[in-house]
N, CA, C and O atoms as a GROMACS GRO file, in nm:
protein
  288
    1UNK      N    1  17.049  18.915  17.577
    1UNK     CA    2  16.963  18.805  17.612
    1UNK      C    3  17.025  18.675  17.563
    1UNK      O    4  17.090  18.692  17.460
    2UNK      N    5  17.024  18.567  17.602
    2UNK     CA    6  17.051  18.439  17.633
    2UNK      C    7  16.966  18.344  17.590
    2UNK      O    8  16.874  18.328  17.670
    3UNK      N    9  16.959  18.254  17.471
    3UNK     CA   10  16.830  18.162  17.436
    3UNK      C   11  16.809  18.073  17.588
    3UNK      O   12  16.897  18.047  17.671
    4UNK      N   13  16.692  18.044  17.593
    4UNK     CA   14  16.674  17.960  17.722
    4UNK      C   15  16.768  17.872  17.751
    4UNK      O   16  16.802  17.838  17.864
    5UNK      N   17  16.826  17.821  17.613
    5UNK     CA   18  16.880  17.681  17.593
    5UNK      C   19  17.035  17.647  17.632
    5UNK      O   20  17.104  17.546  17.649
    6UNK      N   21  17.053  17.815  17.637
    6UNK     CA   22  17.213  17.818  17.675
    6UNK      C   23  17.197  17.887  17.804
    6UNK      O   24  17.304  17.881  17.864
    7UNK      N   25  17.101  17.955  17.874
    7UNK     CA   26  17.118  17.974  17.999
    7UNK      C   27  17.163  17.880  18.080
    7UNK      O   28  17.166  17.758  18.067
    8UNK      N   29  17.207  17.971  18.188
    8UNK     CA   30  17.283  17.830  18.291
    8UNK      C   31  17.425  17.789  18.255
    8UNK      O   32  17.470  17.679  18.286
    9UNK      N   33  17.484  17.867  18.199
    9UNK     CA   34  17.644  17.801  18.156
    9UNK      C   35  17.787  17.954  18.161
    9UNK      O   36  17.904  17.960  18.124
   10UNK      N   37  17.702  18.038  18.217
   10UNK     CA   38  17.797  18.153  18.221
   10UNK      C   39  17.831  18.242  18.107
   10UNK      O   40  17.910  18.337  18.108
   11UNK      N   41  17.732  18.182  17.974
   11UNK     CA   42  17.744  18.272  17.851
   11UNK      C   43  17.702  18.419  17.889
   11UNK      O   44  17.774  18.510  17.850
   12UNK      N   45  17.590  18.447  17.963
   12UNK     CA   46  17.569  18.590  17.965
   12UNK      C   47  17.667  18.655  18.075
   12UNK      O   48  17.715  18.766  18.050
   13UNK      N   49  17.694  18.597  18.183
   13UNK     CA   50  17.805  18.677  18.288
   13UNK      C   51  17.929  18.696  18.196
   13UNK      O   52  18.012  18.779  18.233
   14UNK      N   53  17.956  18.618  18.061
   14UNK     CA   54  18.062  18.672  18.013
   14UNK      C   55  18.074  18.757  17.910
   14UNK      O   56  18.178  18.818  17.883
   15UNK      N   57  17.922  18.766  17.823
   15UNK     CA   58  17.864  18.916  17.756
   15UNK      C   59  17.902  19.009  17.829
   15UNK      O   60  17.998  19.082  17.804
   16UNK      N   61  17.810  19.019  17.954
   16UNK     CA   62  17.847  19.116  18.014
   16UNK      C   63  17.988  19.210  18.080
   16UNK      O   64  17.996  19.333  18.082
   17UNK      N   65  18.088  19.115  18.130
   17UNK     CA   66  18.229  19.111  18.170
   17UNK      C   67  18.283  19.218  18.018
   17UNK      O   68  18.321  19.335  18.020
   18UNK      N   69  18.268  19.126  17.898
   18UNK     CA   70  18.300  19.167  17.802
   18UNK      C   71  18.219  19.303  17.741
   18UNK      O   72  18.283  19.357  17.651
   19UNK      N   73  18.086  19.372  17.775
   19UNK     CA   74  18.065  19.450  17.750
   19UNK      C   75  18.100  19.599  17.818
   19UNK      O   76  18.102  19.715  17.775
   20UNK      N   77  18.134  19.520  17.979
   20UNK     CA   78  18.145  19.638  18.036
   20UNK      C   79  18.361  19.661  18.046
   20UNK      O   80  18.425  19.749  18.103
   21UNK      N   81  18.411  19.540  17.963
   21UNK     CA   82  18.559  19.572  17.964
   21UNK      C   83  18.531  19.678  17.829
   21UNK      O   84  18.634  19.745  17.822
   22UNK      N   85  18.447  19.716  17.732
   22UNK     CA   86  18.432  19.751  17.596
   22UNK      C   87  18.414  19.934  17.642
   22UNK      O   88  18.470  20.031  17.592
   23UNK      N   89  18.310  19.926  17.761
   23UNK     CA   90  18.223  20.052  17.788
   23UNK      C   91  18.338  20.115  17.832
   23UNK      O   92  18.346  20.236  17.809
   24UNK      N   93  18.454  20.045  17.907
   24UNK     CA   94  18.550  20.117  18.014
   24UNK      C   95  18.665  20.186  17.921
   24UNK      O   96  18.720  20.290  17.956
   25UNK      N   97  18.703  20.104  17.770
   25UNK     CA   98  18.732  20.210  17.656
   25UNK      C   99  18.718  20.313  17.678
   25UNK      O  100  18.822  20.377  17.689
   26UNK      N  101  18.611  20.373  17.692
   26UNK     CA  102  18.516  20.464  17.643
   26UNK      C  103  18.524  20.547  17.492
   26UNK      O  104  18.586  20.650  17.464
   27UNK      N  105  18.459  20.485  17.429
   27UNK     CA  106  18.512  20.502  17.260
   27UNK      C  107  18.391  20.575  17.274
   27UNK      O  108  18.368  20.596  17.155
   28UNK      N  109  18.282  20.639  17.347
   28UNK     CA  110  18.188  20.695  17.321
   28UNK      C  111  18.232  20.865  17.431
   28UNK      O  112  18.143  20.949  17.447
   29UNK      N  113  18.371  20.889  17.493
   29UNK     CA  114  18.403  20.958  17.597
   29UNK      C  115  18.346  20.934  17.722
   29UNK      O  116  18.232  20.906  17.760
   30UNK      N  117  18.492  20.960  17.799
   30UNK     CA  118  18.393  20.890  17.957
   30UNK      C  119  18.300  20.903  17.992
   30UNK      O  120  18.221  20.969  17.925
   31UNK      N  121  18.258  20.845  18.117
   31UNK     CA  122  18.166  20.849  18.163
   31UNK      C  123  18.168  20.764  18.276
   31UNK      O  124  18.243  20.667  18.278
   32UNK      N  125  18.063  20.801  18.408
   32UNK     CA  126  18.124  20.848  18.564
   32UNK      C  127  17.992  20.696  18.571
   32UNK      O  128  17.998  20.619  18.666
   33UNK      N  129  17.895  20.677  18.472
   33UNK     CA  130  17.758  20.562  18.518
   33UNK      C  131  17.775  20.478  18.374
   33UNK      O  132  17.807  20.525  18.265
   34UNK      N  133  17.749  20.360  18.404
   34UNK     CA  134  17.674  20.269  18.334
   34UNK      C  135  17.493  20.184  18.376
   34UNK      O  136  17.456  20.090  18.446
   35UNK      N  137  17.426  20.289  18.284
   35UNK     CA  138  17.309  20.214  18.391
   35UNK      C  139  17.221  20.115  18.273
   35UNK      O  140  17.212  20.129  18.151
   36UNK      N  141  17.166  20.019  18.357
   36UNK     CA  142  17.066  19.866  18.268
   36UNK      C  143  16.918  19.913  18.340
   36UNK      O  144  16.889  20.014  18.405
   37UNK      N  145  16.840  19.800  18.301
   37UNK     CA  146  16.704  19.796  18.358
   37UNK      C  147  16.670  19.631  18.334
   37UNK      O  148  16.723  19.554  18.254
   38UNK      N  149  16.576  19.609  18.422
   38UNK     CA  150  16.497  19.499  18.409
   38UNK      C  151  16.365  19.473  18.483
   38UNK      O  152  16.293  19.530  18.565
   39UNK      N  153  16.367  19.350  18.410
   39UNK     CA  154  16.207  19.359  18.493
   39UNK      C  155  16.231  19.288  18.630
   39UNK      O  156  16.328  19.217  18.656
   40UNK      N  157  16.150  19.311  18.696
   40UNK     CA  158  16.114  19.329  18.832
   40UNK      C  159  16.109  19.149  18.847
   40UNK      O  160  16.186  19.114  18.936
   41UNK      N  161  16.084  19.108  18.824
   41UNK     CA  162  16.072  18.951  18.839
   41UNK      C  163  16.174  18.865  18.786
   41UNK      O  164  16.172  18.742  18.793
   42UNK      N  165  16.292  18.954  18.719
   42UNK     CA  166  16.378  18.864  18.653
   42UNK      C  167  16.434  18.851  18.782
   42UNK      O  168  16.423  18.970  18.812
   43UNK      N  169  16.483  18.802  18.877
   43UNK     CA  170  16.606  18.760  18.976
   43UNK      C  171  16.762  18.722  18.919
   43UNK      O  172  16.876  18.756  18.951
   44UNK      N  173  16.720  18.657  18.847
   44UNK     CA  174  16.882  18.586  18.795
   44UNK      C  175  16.930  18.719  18.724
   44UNK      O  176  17.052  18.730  18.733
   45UNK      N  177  16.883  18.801  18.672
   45UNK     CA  178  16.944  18.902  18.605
   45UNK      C  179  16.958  19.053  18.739
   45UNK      O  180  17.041  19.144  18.737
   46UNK      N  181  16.882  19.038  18.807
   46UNK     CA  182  16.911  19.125  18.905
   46UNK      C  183  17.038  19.018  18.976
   46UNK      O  184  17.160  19.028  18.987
   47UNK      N  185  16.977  18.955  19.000
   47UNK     CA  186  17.170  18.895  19.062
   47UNK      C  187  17.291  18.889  18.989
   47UNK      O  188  17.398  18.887  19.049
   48UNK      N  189  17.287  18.886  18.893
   48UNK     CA  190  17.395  18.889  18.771
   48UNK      C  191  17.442  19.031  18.768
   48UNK      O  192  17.562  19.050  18.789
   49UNK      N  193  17.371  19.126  18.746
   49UNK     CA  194  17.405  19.281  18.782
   49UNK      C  195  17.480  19.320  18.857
   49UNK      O  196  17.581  19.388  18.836
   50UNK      N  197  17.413  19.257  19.006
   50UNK     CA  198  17.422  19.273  19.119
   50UNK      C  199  17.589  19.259  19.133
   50UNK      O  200  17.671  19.345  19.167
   51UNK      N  201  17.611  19.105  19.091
   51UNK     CA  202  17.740  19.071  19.104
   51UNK      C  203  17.860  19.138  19.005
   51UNK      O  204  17.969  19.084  18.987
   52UNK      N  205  17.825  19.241  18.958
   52UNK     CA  206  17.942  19.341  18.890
   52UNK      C  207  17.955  19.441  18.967
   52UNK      O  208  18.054  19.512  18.946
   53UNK      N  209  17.874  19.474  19.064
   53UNK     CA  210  17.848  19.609  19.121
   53UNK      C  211  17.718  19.713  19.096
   53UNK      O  212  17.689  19.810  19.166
   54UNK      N  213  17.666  19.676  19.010
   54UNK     CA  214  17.534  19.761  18.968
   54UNK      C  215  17.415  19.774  19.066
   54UNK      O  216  17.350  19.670  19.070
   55UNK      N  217  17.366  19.875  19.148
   55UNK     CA  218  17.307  19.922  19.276
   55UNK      C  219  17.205  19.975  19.162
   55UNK      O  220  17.216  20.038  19.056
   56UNK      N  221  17.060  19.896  19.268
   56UNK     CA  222  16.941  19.989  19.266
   56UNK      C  223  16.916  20.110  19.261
   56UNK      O  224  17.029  20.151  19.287
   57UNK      N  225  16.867  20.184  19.251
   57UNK     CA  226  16.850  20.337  19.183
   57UNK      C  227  16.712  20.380  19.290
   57UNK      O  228  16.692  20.481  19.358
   58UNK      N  229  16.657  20.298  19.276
   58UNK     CA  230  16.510  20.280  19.307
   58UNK      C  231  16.381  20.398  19.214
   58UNK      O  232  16.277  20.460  19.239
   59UNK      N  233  16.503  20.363  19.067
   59UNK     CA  234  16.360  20.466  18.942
   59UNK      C  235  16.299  20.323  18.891
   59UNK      O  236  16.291  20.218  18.954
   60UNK      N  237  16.264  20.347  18.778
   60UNK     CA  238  16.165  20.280  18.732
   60UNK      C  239  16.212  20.360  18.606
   60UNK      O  240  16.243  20.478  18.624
   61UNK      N  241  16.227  20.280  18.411
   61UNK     CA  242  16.179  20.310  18.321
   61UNK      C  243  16.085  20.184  18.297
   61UNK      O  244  16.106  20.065  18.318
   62UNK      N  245  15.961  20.257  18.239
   62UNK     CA  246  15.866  20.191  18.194
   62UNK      C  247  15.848  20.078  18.341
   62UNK      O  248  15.844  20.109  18.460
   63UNK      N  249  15.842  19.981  18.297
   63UNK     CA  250  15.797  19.876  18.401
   63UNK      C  251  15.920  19.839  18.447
   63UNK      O  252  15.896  19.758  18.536
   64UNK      N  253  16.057  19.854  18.434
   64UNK     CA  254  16.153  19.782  18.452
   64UNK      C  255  16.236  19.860  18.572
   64UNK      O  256  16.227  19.982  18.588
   65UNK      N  257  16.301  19.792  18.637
   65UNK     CA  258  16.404  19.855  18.746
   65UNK      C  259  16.544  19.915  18.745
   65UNK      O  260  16.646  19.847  18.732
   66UNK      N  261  16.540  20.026  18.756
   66UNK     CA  262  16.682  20.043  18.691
   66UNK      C  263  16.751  20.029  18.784
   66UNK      O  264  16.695  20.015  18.893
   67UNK      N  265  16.902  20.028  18.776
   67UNK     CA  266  17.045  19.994  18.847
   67UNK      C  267  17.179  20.053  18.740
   67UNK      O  268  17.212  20.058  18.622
   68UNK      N  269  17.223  20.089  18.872
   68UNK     CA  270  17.357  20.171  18.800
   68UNK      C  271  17.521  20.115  18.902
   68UNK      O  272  17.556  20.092  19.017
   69UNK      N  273  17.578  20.118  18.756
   69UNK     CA  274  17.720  20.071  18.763
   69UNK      C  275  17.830  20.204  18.777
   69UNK      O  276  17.854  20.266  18.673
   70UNK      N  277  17.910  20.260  18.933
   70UNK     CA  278  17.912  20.360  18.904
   70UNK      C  279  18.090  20.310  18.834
   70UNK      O  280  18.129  20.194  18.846
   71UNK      N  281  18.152  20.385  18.786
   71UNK     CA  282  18.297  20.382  18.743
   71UNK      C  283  18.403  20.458  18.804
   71UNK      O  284  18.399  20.578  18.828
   72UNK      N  285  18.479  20.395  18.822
   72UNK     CA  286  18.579  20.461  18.901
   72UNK      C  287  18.701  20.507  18.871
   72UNK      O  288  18.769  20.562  18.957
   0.00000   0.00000   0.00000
């Protein structure tokens, strides 16, 4: 998450870049998914997803939408 105050400047698209160059390590052993969730009303974060590759699922945890990043 992103304080309001710094949204809007590409700090979280580059968390993310950087988390998923970390996941592709795999210091935890591979693995074929990377999956997130959110809530249903965030947009900017479903588009931010979106734009790595991460596809709707169409589950649901709790209230939130999940999406999965598959690896190749």
């Amino acid at each position: 998450m992103i304080d309001k105050r710094y949204q809007g400047k590409g700090y979280g698209k580059e968390a993310l870049r950087l988390a998923l160059d970390f996941i592709k390590t795999w210091p935890c052993g591979k693995a074929d998914l990377c999956w997130i969730s959110y809530e249903r009303d965030n947009i900017i974060a479903k588009n931010l997803y979106a734009s790595f590759g991460f596809k709707e699922t169409g589950e649901m945890c709790d209230d939130e939408i999940v999406a999965v990043l598959k690896f190749e």
